[in-house]
N, C-alpha and C positions, 0 to 999 in steps of 0.2 A: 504494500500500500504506500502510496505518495500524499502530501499534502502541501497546502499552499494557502498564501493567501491573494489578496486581490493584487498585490504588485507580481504577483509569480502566475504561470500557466501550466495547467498536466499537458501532456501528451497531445489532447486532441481540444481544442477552444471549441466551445459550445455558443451558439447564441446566446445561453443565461449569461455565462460567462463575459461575452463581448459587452451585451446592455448594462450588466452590474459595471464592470469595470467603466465602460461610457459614462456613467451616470453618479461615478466613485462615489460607488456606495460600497460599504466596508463587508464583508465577507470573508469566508474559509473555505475551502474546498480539498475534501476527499478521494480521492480515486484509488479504485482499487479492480482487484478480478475477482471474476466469482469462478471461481471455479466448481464448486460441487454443484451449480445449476440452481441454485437456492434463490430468492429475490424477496423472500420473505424479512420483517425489519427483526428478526430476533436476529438472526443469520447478518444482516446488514450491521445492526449494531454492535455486536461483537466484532466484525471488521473493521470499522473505522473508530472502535473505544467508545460510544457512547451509550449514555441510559438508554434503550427501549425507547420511552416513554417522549422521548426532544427527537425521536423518528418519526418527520409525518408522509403520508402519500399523498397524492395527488390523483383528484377521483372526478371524471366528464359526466355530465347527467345530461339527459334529454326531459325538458318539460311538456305538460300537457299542451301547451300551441305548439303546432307544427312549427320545425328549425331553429326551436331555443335550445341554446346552449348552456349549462352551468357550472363552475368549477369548482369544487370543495377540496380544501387542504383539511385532513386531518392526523389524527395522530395513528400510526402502522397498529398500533395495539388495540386499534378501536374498528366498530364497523360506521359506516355512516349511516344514520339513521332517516329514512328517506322520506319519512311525518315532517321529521324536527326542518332538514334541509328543503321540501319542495315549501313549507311557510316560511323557508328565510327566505324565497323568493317569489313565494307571490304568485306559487302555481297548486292548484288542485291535486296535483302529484308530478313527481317526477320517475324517472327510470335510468336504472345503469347507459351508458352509454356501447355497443356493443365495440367489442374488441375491435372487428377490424375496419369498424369507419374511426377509428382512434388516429392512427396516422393523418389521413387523407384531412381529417377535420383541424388539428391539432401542431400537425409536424412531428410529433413525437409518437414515439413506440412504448406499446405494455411493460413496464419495470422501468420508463426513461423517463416518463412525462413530469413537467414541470410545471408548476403555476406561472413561472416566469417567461417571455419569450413566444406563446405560443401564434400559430398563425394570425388568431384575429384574438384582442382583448378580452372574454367572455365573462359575466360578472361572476364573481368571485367570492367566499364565502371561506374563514379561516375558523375551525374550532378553537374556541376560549379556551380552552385549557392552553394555549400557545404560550397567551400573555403571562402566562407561573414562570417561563423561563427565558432566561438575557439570550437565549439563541435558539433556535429548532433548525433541526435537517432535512432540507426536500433536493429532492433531484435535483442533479445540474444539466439534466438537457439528452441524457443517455444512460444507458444501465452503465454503470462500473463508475457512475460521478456525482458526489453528491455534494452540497454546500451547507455551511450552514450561516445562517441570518438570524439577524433583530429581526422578533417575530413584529415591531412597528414599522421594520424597514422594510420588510418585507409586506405589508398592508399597504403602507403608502404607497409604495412603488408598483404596485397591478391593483390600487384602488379596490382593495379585497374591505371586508367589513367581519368582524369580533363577533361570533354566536356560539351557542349550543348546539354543536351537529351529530357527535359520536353515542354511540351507544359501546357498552361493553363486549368482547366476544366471546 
């Protein structure tokens, strides 16, 4: 595993990577390999030294109006809870996004996605529990890269909004 921060680059620059540093806003970034095929944040955290708990994913939902988009950062140990999340936005319900319009919608692939960078800005929705810690870790742009941010700087900066979304798993 390699690390860095915003004045250093892994191996492959990511667009997260390119806009954070644009925009010098302060971050960390992890890269690592997965080798036993795992993408799971127990297996993720153990690689790059961190709690579980400051590992979140990054989850596309489709709303009830045809071709709404939505994006929920939450935390790997959590499921998203899809009551709590289609009333932070305002829809009747929502639904997983299916795997393989992920790319084509997004830019990013399953185990890579990012709140940050994606094709089109989609409103954005981060679980509270973020604000407990000075940094969380979401993707940087590709599986094997992660960063981690001020979960504020990270709000500001994709105009994301503080709610209750996880349920336990």
């Amino acid at each position: 595993m390699q690390t860095g921060d915003a004045s250093t680059s892994p191996k492959v620059k990511t667009n997260v990577l390119r806009l954070l540093a644009g925009a010098q806003i302060p971050f960390r970034w992890y890269e690592y390999e997965i080798l036993d095929g795992r993408l799971d944040a127990k297996s993720l955290a153990t690689t790059i030294g961190e709690p579980e708990e400051k590992v979140f994913k990054t989850l596309v939902t489709c709303g009830a109006t045809p071709r709404t988009h939505f994006v929920f950062v939450i935390p790997a140990t959590m499921e998203l809870d899809l009551k709590k999340a289609a009333k932070a936005c305002g829809q009747k319900y929502i639904e997983m996004l299916p795997q393989r319009d992920l790319l084509p919608l997004t830019g990013y692939v399953h185990g890579g996605c990012s709140p940050i960078g994606q094709k089109k800005l989609f409103p954005t929705w981060i679980d509270e529990t973020a604000i407990l810690f000075d940094y969380i870790c979401v993707s940087g742009g590709r599986i094997g890269l992660n960063i981690a941010i001020a979960p504020e700087t990270l709000r500001n900066f994709i105009d994301a909004q503080f709610v209750d979304l996880g349920k336990d798993k």
